[in-house]
N, C-alpha and C positions, 0 to 999 in steps of 0.2 A: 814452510814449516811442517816437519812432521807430527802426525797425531797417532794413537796408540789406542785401538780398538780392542774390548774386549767381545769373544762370538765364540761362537759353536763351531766344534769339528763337524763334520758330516756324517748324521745319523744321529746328530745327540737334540735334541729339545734347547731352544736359543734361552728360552726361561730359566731353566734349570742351569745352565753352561752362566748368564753371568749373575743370579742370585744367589748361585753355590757354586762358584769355579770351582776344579778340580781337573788336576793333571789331565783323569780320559776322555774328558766331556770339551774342555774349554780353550780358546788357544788366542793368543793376544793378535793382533794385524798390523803392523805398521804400514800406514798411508801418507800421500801426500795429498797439499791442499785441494787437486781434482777428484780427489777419492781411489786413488789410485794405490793398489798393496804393492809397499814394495820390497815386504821382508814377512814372515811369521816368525812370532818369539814365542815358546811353548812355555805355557803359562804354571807358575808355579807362587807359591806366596812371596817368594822370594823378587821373581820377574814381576808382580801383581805392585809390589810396596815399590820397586823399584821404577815402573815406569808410568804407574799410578792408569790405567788405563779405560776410557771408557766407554760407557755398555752399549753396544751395536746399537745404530737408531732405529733397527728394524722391532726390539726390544721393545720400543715404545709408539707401537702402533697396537690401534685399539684391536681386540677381538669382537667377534664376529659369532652369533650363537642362532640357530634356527629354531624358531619354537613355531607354534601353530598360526599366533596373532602374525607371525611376522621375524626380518632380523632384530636382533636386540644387539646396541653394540655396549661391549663392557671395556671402561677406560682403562688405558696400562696403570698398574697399582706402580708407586714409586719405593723403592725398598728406604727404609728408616734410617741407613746411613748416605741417602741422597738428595737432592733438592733438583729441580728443574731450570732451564732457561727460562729466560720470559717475566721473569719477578725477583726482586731483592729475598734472597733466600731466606732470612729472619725473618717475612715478612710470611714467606713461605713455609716456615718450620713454624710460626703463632700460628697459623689459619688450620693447621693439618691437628695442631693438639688441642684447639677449638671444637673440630669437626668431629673430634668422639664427644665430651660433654663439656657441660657449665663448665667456667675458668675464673678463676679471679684475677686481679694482679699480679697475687702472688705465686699464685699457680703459676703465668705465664715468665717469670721471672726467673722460678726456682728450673722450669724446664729451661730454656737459654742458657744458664749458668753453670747449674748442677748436673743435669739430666744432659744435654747437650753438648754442655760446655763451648759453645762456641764464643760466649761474652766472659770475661772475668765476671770475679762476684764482688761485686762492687756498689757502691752508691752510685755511682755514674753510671752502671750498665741498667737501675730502678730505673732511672729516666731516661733513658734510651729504649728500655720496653715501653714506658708511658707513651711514650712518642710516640710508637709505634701503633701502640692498639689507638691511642686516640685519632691516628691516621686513619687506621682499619674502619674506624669507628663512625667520623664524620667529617673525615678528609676531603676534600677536593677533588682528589683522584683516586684514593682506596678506598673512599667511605660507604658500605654499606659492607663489606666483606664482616664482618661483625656485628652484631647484634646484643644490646643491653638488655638483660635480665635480671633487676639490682644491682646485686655489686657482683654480678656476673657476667663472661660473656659468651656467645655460642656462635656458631659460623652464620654468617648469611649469606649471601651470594653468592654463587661461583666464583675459586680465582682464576682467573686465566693465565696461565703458562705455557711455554714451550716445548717442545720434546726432546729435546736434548737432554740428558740427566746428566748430573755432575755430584762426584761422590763429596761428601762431608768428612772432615776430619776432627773427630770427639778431640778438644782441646787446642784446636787452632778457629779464628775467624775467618770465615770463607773469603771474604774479598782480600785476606793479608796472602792468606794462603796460595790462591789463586796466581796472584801476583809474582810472589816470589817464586813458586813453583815453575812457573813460565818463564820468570827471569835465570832460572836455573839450567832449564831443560835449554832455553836458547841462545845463552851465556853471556847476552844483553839483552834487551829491550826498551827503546822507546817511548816518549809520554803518549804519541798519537796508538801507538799498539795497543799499548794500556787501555786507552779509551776505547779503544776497537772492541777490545776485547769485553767490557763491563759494562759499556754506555749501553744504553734503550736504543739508538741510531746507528750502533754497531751490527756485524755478524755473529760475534762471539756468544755471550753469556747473557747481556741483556740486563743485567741486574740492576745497573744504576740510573735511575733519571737524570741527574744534575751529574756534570762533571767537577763540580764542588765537591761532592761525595769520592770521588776517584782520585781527587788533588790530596784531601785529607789522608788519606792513605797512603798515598805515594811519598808526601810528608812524614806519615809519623815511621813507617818501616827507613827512610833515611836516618831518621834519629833514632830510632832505634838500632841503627847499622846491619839491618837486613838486607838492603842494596844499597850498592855508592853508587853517587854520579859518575856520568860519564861525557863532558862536555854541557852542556845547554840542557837539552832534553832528552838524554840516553842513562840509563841505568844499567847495572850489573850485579849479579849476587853474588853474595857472603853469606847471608848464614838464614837459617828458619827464622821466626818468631818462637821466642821462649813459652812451649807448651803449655798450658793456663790446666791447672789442676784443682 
């Protein structure tokens, strides 16, 4: 399977080249699964939407600063339109708009919906947030990432993620997204890829604990007629999910 790296020409700042591509600075890579380049596609918005590509892993290794105590290392910042491996990315995008201040409910609601848009705006997306922070909250396996201050909440603990950064798209949901995108780019796929791809026990993304969570999806983009089947357990794309505005 090819992948499609965004990086720096030679001479330019890898910072600069994939949080402000531009024609002089930035240049796409096409690799294969050993990491192996085996084409450059010179990067323009046009090449950028079209082959969706992403940001060098070098991008996201921490810096390194000498002061007198000692090194200090300062963590890669994730730019606003991205989320990381390693953690369900709503789970990902709550904790980040925690980590500036107090939040209510509805704060975290109106961000997912409004501000994000990754969830429609719905009753059904209320308690999908509730779910969520109550997880963050005193979950079994997220619980202390959030911290209650009345009817507020504010970050607690570290989350832990990956390095891997995977761009966000304002008005689609990341795991619909993901999917079909991949069912596009490879003009089938697989139930077991899928799962490679999303599961905690995968290589890929990482995002899902339960492969319950990866069934439902795979589910509703069927009915939805985002991919048709293909036999048993192979799928194929047809069409995006309808943008949520």
């Amino acid at each position: 399977m090819r992948r499609f790296i965004l990086t720096n020409k030679p001479g330019y700042d890898i910072k600069q080249a994939v949080e402000n591509p531009s024609y002089e600075q930035s240049i796409i890579h096409v690799v294969d699964n050993d990491g192996t380049i085996l084409n450059e596609i010179q990067w323009t918005p046009t090449t950028d939407y079209m082959y969706d590509p992403q940001p060098d892993p070098r991008y996201q290794k921490p810096y390194k600063i000498k002061m007198q105590t000692g090194e200090m290392i300062i963590p890669p910042m994730i730019p606003e339109n991205s989320v990381t491996s390693g953690e369900n990315p709503f789970i990902q995008l709550l904790y980040r708009f925690a980590k500036k201040q107090n939040r209510t409910i509805e704060d975290f609601v109106r961000h997912l919906t409004q501000e994000k848009k990754v969830l429609p705006n719905s009753p059904v997306s209320v308690n999908i947030v509730k779910n969520f922070i109550s997880e963050m909250y005193d979950g079994d396996e997220l619980g202390g990432l959030l911290i209650r201050r009345g009817d507020a909440y504010l970050a607690g603990v570290d989350i832990k993620t990956g390095r891997r950064l995977i761009k966000i798209h304002n008005g689609y949901n990341p795991f619909e997204y993901v999917i079909v995108n991949t069912a596009e780019h490879k003009g089938t796929i697989s139930r077991d890829e899928i799962y490679s791809l999303l599961s905690f026990s995968g290589k890929g993304y990482q995002w899902s604990r339960h492969d319950s969570t990866t069934d439902y999806y795979i589910k509703k983009l069927l009915k939805e007629g985002c991919i048709a089947k293909l036999g048993k357990d192979w799928f194929r794309y047809k069409k995006y999910p309808e943008r949520m505005v």
